[in-house]
MOPAC internal coordinates of N, CA, C and O (Angstrom, degrees):
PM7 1SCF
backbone

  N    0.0000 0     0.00 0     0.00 0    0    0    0
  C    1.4524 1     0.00 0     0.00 0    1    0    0
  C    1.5273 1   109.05 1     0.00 0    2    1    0
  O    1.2310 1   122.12 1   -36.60 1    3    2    1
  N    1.3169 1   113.55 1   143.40 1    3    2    1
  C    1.4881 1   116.24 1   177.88 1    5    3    2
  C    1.4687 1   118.60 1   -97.14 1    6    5    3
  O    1.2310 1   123.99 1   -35.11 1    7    6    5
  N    1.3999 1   109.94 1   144.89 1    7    6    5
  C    1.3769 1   114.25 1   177.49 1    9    7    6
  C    1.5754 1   111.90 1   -67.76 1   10    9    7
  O    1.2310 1   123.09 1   -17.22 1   11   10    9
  N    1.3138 1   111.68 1   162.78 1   11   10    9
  C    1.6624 1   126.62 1   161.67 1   13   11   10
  C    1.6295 1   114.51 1   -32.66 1   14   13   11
  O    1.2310 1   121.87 1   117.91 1   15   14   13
  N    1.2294 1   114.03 1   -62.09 1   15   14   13
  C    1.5894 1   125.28 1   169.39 1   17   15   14
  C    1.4934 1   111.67 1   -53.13 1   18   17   15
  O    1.2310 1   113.59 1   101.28 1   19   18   17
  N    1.4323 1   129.73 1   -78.72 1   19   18   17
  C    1.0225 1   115.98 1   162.18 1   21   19   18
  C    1.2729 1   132.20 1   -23.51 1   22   21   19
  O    1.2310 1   103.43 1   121.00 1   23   22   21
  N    1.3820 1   148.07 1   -59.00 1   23   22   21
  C    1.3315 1   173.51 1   145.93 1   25   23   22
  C    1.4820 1   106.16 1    -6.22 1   26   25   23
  O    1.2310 1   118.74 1   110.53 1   27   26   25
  N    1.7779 1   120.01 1   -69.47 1   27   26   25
  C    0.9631 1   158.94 1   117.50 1   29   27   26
  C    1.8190 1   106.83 1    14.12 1   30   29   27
  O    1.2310 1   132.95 1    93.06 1   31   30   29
  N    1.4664 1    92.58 1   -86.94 1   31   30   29
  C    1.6188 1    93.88 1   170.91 1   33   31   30
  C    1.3711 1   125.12 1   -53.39 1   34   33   31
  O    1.2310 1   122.56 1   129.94 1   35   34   33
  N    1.3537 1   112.70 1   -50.06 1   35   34   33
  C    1.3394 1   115.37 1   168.63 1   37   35   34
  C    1.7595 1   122.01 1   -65.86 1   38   37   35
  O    1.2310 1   126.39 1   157.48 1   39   38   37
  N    0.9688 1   105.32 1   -22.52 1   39   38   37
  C    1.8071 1   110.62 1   169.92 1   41   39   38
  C    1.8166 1    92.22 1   -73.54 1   42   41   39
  O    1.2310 1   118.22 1   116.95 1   43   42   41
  N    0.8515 1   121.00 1   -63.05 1   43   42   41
  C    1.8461 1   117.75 1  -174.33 1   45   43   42
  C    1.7967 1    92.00 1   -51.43 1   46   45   43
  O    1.2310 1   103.50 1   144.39 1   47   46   45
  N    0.8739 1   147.95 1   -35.61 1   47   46   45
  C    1.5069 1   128.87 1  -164.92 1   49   47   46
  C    1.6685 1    92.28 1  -106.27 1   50   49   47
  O    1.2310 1    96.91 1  -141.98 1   51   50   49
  N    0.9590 1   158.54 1    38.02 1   51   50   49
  C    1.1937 1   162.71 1  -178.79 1   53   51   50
  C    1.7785 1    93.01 1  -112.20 1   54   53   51
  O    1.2310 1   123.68 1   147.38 1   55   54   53
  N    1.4804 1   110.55 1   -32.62 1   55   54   53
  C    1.4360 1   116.77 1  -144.25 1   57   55   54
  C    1.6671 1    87.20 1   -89.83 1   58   57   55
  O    1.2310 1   117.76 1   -46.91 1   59   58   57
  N    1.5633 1   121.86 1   133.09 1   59   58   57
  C    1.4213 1   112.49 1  -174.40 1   61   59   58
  C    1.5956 1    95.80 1  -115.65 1   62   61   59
  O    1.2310 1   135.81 1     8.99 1   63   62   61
  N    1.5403 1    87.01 1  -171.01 1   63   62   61
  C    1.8371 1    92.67 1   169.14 1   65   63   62
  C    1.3643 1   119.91 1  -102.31 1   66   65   63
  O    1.2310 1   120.81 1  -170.26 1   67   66   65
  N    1.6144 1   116.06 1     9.74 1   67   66   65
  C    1.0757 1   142.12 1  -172.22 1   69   67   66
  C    1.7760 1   120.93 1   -98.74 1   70   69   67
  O    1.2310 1   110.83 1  -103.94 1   71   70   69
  N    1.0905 1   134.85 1    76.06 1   71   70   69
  C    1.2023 1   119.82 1  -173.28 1   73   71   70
  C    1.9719 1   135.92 1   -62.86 1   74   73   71
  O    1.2310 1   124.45 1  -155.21 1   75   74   73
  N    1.3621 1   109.06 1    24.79 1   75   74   73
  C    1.0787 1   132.69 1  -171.96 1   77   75   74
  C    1.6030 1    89.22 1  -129.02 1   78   77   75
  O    1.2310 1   105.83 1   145.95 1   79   78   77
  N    1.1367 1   143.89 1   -34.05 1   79   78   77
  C    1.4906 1   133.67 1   158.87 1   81   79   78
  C    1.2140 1   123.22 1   -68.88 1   82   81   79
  O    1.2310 1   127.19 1   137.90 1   83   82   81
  N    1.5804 1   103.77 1   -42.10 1   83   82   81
  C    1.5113 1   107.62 1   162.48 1   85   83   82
  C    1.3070 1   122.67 1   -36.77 1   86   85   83
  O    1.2310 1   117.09 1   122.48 1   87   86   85
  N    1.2799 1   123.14 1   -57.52 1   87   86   85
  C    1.3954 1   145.54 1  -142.29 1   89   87   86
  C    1.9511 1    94.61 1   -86.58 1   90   89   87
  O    1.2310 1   132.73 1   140.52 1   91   90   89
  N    0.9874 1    93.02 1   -39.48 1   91   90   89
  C    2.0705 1   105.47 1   168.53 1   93   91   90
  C    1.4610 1   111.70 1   -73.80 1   94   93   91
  O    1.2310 1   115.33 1   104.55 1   95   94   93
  N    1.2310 1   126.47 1   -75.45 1   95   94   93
  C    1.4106 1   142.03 1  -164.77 1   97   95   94
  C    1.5519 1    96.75 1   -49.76 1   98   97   95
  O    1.2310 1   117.58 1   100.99 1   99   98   97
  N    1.6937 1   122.21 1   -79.01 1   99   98   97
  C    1.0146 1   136.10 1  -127.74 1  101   99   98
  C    1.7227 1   100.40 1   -80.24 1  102  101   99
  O    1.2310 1   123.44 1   149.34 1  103  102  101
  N    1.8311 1   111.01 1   -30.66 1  103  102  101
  C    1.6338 1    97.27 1   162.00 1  105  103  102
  C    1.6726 1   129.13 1   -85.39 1  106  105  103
  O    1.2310 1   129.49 1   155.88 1  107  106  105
  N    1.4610 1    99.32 1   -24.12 1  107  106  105
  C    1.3779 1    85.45 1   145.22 1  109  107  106
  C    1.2636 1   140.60 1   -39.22 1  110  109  107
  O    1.2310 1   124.81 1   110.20 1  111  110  109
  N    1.4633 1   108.38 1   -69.80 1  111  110  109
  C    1.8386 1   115.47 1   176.95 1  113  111  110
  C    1.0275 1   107.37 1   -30.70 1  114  113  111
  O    1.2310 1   120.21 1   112.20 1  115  114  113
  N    1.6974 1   117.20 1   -67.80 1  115  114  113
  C    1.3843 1   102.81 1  -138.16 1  117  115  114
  C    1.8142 1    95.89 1   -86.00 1  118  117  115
  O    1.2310 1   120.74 1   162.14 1  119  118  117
  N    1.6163 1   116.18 1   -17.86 1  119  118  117
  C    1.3655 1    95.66 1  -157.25 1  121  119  118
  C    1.8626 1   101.63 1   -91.65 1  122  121  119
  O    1.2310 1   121.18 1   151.90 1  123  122  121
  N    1.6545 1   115.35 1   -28.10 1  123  122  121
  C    1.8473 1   108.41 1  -174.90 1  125  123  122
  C    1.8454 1    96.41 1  -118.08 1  126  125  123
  O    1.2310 1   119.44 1   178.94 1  127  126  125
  N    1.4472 1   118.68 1    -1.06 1  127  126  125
  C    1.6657 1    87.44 1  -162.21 1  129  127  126
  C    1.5862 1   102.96 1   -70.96 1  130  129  127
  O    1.2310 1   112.21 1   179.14 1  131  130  129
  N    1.4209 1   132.31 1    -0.86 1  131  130  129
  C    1.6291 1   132.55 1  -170.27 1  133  131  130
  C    1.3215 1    91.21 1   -71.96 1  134  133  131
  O    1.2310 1   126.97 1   110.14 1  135  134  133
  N    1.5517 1   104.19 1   -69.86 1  135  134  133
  C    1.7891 1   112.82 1   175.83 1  137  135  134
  C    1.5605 1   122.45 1   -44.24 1  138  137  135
  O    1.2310 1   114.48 1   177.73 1  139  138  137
  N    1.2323 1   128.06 1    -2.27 1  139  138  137
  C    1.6977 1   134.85 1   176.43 1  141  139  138
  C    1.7338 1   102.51 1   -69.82 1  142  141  139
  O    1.2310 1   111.54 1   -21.94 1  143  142  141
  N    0.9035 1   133.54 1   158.06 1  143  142  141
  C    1.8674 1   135.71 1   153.73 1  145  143  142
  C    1.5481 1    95.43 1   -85.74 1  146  145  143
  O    1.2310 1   131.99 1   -24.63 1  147  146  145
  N    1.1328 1    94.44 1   155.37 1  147  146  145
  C    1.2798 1   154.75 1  -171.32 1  149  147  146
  C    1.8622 1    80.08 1   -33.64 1  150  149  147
  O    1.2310 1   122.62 1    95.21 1  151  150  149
  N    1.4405 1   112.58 1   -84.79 1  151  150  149
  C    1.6154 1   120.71 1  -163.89 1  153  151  150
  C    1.1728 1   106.26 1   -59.36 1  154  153  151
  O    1.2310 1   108.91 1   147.31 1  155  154  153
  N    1.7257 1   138.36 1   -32.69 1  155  154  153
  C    1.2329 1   139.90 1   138.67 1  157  155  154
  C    1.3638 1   134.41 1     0.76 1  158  157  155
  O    1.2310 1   132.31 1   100.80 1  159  158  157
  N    2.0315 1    93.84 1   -79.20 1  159  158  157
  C    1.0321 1    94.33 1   176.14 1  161  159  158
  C    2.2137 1   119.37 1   -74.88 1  162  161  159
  O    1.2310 1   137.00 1   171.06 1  163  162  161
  N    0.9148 1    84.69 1    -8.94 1  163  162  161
  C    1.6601 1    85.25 1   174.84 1  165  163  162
  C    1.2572 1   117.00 1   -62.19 1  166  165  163
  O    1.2310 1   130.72 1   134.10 1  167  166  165
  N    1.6503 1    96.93 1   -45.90 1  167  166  165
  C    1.4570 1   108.77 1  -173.31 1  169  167  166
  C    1.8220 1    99.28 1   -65.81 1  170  169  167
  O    1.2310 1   117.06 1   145.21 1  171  170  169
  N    1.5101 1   123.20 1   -34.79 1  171  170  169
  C    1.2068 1   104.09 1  -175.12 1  173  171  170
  C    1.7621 1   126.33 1   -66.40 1  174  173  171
  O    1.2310 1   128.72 1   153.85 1  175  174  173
  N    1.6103 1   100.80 1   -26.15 1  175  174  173
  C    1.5167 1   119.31 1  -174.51 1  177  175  174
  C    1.6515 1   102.22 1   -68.18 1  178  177  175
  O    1.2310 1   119.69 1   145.38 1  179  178  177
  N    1.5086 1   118.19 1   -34.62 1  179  178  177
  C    1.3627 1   118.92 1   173.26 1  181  179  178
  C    1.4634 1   119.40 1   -64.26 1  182  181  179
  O    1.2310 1   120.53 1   145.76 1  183  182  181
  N    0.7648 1   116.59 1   -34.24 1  183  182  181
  C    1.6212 1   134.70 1  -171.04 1  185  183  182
  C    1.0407 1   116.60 1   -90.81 1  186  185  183
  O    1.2310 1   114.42 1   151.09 1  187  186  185
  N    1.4214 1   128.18 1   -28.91 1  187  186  185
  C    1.5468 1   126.13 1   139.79 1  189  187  186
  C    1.6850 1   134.01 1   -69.27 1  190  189  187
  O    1.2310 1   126.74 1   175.98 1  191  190  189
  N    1.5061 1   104.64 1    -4.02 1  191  190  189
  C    1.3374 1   112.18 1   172.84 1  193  191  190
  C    1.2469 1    99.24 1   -69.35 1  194  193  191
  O    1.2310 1   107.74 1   146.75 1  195  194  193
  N    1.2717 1   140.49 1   -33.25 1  195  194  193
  C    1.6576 1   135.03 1  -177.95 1  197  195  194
  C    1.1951 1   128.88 1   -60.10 1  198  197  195
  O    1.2310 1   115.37 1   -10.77 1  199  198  197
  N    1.5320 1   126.39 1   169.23 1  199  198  197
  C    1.2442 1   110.05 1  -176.57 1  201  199  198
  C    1.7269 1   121.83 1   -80.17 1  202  201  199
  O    1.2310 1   132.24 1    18.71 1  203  202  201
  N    0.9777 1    93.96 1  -161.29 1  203  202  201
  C    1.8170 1    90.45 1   173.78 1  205  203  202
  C    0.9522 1   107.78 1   -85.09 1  206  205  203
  O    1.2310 1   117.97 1   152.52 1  207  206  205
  N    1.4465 1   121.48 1   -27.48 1  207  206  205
  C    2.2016 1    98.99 1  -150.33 1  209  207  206
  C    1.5149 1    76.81 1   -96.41 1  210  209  207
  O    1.2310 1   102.59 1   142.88 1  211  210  209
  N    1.2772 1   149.50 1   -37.12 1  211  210  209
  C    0.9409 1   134.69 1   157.19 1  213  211  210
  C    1.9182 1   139.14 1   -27.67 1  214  213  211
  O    1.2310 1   131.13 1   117.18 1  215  214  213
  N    1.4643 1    96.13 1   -62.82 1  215  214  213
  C    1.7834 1   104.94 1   143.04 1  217  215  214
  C    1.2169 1   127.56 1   -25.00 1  218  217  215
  O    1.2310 1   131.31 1   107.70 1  219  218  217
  N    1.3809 1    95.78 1   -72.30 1  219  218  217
  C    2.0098 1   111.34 1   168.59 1  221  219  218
  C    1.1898 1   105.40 1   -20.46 1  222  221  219
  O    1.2310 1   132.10 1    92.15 1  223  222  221
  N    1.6317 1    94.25 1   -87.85 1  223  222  221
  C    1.5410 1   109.82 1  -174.43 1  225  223  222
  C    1.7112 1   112.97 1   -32.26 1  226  225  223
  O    1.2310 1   116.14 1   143.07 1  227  226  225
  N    1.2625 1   124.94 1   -36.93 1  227  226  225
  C    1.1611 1   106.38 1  -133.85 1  229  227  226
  C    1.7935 1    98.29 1   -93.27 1  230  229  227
  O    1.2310 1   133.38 1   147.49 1  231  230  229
  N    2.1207 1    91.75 1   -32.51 1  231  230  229
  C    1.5186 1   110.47 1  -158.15 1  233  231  230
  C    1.8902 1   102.87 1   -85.13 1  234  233  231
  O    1.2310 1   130.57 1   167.26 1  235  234  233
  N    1.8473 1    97.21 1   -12.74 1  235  234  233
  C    1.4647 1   102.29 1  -176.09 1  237  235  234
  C    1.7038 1   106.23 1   -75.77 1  238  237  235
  O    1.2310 1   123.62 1   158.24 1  239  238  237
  N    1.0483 1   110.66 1   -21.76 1  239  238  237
  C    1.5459 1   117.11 1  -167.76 1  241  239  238
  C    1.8642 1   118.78 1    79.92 1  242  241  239
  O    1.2310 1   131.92 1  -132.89 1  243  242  241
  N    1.8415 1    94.58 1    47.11 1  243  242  241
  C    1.4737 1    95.47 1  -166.92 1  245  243  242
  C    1.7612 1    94.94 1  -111.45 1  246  245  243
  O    1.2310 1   126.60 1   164.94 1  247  246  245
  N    1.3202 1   104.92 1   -15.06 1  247  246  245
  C    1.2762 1   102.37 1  -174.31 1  249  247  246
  C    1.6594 1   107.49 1  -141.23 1  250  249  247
  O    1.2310 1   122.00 1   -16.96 1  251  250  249
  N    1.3816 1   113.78 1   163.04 1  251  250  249
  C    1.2561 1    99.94 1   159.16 1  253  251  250
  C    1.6073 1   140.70 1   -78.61 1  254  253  251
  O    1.2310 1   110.89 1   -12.16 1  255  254  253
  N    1.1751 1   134.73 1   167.84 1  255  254  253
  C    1.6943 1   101.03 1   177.40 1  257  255  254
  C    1.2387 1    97.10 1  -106.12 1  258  257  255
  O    1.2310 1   132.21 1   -40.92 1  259  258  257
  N    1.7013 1    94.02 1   139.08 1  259  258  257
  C    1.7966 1   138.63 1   176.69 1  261  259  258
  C    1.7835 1    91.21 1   -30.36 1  262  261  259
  O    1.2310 1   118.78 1   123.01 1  263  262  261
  N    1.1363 1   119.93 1   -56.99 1  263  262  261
  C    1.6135 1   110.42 1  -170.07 1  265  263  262
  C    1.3723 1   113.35 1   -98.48 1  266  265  263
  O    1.2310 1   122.54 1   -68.52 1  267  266  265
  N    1.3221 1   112.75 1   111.48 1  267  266  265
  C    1.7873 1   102.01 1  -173.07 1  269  267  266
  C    1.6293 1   105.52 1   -54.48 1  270  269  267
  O    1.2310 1   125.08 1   132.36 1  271  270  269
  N    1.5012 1   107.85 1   -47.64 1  271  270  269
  C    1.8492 1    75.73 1  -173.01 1  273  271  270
  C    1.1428 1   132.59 1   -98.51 1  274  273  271
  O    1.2310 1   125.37 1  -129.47 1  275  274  273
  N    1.2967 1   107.30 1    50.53 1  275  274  273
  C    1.4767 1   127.14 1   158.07 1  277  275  274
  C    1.5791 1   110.68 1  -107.34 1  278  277  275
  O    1.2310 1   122.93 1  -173.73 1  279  278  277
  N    1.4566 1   112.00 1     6.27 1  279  278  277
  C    1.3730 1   101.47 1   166.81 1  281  279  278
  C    1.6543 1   129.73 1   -99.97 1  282  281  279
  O    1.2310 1   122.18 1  -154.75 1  283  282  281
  N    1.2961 1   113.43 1    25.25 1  283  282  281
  C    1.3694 1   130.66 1   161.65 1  285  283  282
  C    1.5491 1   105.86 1   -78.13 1  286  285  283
  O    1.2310 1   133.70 1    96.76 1  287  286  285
  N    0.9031 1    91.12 1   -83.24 1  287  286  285
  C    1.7391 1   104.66 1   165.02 1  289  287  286
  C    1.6005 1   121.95 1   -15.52 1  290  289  287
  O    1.2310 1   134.35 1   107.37 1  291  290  289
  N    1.6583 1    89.85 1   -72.63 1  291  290  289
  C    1.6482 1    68.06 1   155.43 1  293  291  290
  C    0.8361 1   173.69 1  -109.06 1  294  293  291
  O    1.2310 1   126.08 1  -175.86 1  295  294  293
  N    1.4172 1   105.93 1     4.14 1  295  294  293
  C    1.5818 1   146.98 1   111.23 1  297  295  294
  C    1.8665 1   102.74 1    10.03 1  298  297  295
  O    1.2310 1   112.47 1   134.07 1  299  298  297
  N    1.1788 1   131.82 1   -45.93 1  299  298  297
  C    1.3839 1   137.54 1  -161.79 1  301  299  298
  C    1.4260 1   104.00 1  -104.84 1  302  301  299
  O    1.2310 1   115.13 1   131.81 1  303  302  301
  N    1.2823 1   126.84 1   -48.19 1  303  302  301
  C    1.4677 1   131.27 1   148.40 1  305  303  302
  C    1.4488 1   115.51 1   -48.88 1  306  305  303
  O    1.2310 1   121.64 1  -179.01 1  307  306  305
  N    0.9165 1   114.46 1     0.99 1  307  306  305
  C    1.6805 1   103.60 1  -165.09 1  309  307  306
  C    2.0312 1    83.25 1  -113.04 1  310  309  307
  O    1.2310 1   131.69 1    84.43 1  311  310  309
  N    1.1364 1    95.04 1   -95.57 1  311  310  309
  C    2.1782 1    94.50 1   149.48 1  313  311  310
  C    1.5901 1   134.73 1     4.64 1  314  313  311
  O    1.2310 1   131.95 1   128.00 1  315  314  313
  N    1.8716 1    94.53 1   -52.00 1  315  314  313
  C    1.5616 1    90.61 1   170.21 1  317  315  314
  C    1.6816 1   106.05 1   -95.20 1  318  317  315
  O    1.2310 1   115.40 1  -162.63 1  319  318  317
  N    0.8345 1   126.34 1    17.37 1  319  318  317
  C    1.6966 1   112.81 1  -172.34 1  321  319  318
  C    1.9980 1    92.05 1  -113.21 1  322  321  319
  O    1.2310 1   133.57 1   150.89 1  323  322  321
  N    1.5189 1    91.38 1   -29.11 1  323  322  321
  C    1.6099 1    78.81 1  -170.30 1  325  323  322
  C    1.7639 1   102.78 1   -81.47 1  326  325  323
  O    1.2310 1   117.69 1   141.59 1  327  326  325
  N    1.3868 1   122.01 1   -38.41 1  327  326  325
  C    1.5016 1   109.33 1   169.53 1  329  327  326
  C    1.1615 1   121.11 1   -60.77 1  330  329  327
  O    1.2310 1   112.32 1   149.58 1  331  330  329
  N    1.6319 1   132.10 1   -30.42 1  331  330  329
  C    1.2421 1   129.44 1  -165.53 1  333  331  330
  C    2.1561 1    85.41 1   -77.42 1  334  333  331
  O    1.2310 1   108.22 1   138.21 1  335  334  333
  N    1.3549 1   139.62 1   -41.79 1  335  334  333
  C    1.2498 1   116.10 1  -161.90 1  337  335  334
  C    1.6269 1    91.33 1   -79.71 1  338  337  335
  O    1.2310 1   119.89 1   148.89 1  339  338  337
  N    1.1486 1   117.82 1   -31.11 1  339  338  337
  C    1.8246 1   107.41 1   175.00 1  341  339  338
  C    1.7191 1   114.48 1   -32.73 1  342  341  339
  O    1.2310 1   134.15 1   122.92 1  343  342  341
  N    1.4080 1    90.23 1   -57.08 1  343  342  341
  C    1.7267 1   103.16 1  -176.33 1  345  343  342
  C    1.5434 1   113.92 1   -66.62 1  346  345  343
  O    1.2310 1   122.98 1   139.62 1  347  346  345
  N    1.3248 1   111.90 1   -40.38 1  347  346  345
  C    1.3014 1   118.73 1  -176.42 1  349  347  346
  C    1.5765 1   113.77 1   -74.34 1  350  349  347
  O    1.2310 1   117.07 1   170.12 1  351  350  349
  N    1.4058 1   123.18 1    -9.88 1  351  350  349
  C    1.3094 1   127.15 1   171.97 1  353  351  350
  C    1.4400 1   124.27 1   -74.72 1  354  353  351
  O    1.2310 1   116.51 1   -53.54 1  355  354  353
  N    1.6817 1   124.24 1   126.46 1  355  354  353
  C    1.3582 1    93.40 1  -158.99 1  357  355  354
  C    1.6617 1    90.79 1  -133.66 1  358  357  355
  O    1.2310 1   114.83 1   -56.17 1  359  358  357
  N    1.1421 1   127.40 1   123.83 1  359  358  357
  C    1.8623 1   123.98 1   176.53 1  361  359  358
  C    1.4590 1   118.05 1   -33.99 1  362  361  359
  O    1.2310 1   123.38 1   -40.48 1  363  362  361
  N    1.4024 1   111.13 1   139.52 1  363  362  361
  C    0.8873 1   117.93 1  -154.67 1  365  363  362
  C    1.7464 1    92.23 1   -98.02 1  366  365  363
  O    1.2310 1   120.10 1   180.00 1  367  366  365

């Protein structure tokens, strides 16, 4: 389990220069990465070490990602952004 600081640090690198990563990454973090295990969340801290246009690629579904097993991961980011706009969609 990670401390406050840790947590913290990793919430500040979640934050991109990209506002279409933003919009993926940053509700993830705060709302399931606690609930992830342990190798999960590793896998998520790795996968944000990358760059953005890379991210893009990976979270847009334009490419595959460079490390297969980092593609669970984002596989789950990819999952929570599309149910959370399901829910968030409301008839017009």
């Amino acid at each position: 389990m990670m401390d406050e600081r840790a947590l913290s640090r990793l919430r500040w690198h979640s934050r991109r220069g990209m506002w279409e990563l933003d919009m993926m990454l940053m509700p993830f973090f705060d709302n399931r990465f606690t609930q992830l295990d342990g190798a999960s969340q590793q896998d998520y801290e790795r996968l944000i070490a990358f760059e953005d246009q890379d991210l893009f690629g990976w979270l847009m579904r334009r490419e595959p990602v460079a490390d297969p097993s980092l593609q669970s991961i984002a596989n789950q980011i990819i999952e929570y952004a599309r149910y959370r706009d399901e829910v968030n969609v409301r008839p017009v």
